[in-house]
C-alpha atoms as one frame of an Amber mdcrd trajectory, in Angstrom:
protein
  -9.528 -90.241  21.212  -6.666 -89.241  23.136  -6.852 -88.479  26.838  -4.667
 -85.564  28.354  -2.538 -87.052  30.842  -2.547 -86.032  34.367  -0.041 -83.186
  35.260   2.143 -85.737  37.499   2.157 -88.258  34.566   2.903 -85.259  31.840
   5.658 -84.464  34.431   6.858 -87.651  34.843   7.190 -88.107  30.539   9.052
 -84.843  29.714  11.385 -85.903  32.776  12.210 -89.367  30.981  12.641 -87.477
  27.400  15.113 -85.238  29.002  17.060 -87.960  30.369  17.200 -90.777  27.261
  18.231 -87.629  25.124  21.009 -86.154  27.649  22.040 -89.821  28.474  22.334
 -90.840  24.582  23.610 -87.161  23.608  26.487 -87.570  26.073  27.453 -91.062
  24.933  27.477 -90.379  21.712  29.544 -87.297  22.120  33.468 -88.004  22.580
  33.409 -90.913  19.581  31.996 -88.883  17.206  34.816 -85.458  18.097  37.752
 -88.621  17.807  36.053 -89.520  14.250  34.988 -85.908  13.392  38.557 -84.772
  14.065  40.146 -87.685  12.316  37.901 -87.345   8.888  38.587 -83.526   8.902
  34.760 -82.886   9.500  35.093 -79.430  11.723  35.172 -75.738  12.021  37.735
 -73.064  12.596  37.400 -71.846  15.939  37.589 -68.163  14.907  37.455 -66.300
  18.320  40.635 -67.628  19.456  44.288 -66.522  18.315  45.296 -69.645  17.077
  42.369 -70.137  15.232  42.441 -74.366  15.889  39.874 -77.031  14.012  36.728
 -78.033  15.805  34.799 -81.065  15.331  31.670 -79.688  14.323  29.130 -82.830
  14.641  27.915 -81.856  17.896  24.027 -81.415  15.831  24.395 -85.479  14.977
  24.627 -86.287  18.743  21.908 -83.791  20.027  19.715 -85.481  16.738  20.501
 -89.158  18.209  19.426 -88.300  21.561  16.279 -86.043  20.256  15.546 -89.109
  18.606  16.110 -91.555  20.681  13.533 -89.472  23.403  10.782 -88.395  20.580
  10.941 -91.974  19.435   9.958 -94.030  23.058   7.230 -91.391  23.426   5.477
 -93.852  21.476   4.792 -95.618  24.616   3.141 -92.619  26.376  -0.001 -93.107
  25.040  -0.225 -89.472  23.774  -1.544 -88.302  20.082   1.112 -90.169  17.623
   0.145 -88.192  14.742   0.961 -85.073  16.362   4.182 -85.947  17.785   5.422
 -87.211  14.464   4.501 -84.677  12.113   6.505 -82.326  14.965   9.063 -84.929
  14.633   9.365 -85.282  10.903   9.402 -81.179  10.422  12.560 -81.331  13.048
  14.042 -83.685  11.323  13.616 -81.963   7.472  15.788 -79.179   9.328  18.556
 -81.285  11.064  19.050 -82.860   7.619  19.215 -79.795   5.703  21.682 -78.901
   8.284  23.819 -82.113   8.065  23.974 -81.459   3.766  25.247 -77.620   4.721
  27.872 -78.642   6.752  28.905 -81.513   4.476  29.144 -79.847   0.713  28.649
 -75.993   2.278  25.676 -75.023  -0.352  25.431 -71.522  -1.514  23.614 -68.919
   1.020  20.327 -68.705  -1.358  20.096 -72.392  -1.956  20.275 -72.773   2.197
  17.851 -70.609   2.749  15.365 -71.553   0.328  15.621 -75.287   1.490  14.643
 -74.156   5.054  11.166 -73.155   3.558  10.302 -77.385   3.427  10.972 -77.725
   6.986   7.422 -76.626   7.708   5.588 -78.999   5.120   4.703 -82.126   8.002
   3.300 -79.081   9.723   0.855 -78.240   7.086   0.293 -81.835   5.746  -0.603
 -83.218   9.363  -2.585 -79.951   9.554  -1.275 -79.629  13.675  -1.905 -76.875
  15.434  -4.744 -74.009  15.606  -5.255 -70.979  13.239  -6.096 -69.213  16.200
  -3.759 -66.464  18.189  -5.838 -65.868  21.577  -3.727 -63.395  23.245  -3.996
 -60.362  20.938  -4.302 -56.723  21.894  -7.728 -56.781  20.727  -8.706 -60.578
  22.224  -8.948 -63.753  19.199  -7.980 -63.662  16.139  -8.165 -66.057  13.761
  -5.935 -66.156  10.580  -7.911 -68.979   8.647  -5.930 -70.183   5.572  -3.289
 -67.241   5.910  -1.571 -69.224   9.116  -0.990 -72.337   6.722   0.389 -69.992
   3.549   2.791 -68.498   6.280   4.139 -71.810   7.843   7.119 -72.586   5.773
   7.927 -68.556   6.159   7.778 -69.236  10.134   9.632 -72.453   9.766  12.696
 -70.675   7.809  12.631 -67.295   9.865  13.148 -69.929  12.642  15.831 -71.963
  11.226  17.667 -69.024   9.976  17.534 -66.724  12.906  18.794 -69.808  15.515
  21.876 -70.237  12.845  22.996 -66.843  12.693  22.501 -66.121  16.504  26.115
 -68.007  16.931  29.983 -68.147  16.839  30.552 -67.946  20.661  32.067 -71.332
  22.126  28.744 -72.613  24.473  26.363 -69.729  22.672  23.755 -72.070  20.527
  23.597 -74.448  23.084  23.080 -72.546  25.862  20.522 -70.094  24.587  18.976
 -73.463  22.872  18.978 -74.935  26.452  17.253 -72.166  28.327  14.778 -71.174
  25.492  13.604 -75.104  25.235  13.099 -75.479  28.547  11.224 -72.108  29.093
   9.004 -73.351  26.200   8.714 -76.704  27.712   7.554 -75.741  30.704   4.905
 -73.677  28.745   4.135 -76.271  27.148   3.037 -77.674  30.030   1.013 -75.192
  31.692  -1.313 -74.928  28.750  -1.469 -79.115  28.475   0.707 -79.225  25.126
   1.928 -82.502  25.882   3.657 -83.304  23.156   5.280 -80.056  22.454   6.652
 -80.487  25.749   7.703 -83.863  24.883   9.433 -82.574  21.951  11.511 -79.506
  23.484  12.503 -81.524  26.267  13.972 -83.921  24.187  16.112 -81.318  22.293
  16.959 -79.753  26.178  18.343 -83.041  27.041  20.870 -83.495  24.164  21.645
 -79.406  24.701  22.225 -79.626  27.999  25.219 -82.949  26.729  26.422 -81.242
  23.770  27.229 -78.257  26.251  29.268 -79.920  28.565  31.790 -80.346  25.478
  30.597 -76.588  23.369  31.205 -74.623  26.322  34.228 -72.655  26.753  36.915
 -74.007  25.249  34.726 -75.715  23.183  35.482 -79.186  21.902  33.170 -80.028
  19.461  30.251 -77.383  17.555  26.738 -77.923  17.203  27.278 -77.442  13.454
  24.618 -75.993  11.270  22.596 -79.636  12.051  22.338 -78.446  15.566  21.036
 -74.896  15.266  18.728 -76.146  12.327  17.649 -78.896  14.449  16.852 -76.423
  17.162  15.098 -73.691  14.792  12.596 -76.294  13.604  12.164 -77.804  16.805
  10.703 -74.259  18.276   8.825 -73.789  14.944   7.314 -76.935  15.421   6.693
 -77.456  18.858   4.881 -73.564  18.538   3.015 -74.070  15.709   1.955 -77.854
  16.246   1.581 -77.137  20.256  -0.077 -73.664  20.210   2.162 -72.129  22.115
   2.193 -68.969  19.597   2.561 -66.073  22.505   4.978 -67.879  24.556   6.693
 -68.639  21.105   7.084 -65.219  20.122   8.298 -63.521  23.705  10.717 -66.277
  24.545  12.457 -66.139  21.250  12.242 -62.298  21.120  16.238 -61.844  21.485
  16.834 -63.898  18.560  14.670 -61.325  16.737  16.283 -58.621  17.472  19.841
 -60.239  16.568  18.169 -61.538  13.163  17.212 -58.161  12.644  20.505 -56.355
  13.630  21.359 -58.781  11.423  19.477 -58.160   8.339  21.024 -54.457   8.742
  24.074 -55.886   7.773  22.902 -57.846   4.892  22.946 -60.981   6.618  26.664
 -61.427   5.619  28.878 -63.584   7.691  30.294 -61.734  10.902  32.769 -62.380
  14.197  34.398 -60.597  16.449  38.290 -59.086  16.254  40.489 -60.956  18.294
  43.624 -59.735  20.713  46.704 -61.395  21.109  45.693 -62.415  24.478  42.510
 -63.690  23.307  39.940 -61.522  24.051  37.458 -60.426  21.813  35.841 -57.267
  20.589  33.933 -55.073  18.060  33.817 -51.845  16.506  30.057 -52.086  15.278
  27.013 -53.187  16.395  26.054 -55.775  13.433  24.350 -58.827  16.015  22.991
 -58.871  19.594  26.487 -59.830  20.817  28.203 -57.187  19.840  26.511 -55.257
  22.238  28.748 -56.655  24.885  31.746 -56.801  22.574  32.424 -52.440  22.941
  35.740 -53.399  24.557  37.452 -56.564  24.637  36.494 -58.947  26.730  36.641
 -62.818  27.270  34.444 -64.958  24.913  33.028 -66.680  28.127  31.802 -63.636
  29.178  29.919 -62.611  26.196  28.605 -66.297  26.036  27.350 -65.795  29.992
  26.037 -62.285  29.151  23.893 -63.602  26.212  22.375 -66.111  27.955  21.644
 -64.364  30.691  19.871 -62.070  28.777  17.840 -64.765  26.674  16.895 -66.406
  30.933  15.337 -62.824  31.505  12.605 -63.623  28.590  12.146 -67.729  29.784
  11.038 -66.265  33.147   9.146 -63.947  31.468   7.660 -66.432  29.334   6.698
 -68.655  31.810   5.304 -66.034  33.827   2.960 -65.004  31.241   1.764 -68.571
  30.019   1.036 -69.032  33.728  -0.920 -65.881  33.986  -2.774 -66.075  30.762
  -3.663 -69.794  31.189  -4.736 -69.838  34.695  -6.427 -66.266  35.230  -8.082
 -65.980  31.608  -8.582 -70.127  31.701  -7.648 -70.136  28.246  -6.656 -73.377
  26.422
């Protein structure tokens, strides 16, 4: 039987997973741009005039440090089987990541491979089938919350990979949205969902040091895969559903902005000067794109917007847990 840790000792572990993953992250960070850069393994930089290659294995160094972090929680004393079906689900989307950005698979295969990520979820049978904060109080799904898993897991996946293309953009809304669910996490004793999105914060909060603005390396699709199936995971297997849903809300409404335009591939126009801009509204970006305007600020302007709904998530999961008293 495993005992929930007091909140100073709960405090103490996400505060360690943050700082093996940012430590290893940033280690592992400048040798792997010289070797990404030297076997060709990057991305065109498409917001900027001269269009330059970008090592794009920032996702392997946030994965090393996740790992790193996920893997010493072993010593915390907290509910192993738990922790690494979370684990093994985050991993099934890093990896399908890592194969995109190696042999660049068609858009249907992709997406149809992001459907396994959520398989540990259902064979470990974590989390609860029950949403408690409804408009009309409990509701429990029953079998319908384990047939809709791997749907969760690759709306997750999907809508964290095509919320992008802004130098600093994945890994700073990944930052601010793990931390916000962290932090929920927390305040309804998810221990090892915290444990988990802390660990991916860490290794964010490294690979954006060298992502933001002029970036220097990309997360590549490993990193926002990694980070989809991390917040699918840590939601599901944590029960953290309403948090889940409000602090991810803005990469809703860009999936479906999105969807309106078929999903297809999309970037801004870029000036000679380098600013960038847009003539529709086909993602959440563009909204700040009417005019041209510097990349950084777009970036800023994102995640500013995406902080709004962590405070509001936090406020909420505060509310709901200690008013209502509900687990």
């Amino acid at each position: 039987m495993n005992i929930v840790p007091s909140s100073a000792i709960r405090i103490t572990y996400v505060i360690l997973s943050f700082t093996i993953s940012f430590i290893a992250s940033l280690l592992t960070i400048p040798p792997l741009i010289k070797k990404s850069l030297k076997k060709n393994f990057t991305g065109t930089d498409l917001h900027k005039p001269e269009k330059p290659k970008i090592a794009k294995s920032g996702g392997i160094a946030v994965y090393i440090g996740f790992l790193a972090a996920c893997t010493l929680s072993g010593l915390y004393g907290i509910d192993d089987r738990t922790m690494l079906g979370m684990i093994l689900a985050s991993t099934l989307g890093a990896v399908i990541g890592l194969i995109d950005d190696i042999f660049q698979l068609e858009k249907k295969t992709l997406i149809l491979s992001t459907f396994l990520t959520g398989i540990p979820i259902i064979t470990y049978r974590l989390g609860t089938t029950t949403i408690t904060l409804t408009p009309i109080g409990p509701i429990d799904l029953g079998v319908i919350f384990w047939i809709t898993i791997p749907f969760i897991f690759a709306y997750y996946t999907n809508s964290v990979n095509i919320y992008a293309g802004f130098n600093g953009l994945e890994a700073g809304l990944g930052l601010v949205t793990s931390i916000s669910l962290g932090i929920s996490a927390l305040i309804y004793n998810s221990v090892e969902s915290a444990i988990l999105l802390f660990s991916l914060s860490g290794g964010l909060l490294a690979l954006l040091k060298y992502n933001w603005y002029p970036a220097k390396i990309f997360p590549g699709n490993m990193g926002t895969y990694l980070i989809g199936a991390v917040y699918a995971a840590s939601i599901i297997g944590g029960t953290i559903k309403t948090a889940g849903l409000i602090a991810t809300l803005p990469y809703f409404i860009n999936f479906i902005l999105r969807l309106i335009n078929g999903l297809n591939w999309t970037v801004g126009k870029t000036t000679t000067d380098g600013k960038v801009y847009t003539e529709k509204i086909e993602a959440l970006w563009a909204l700040f794109m009417r005019k041209p305007t510097s990349e950084k600020t777009v970036t800023i302007k994102c995640i500013i917007i995406q902080s709004i709904f962590a405070i509001i998530t936090v406020f909420i999961s505060y509310i709901h847990r200690n008013l209502f008293n509900n687990p």
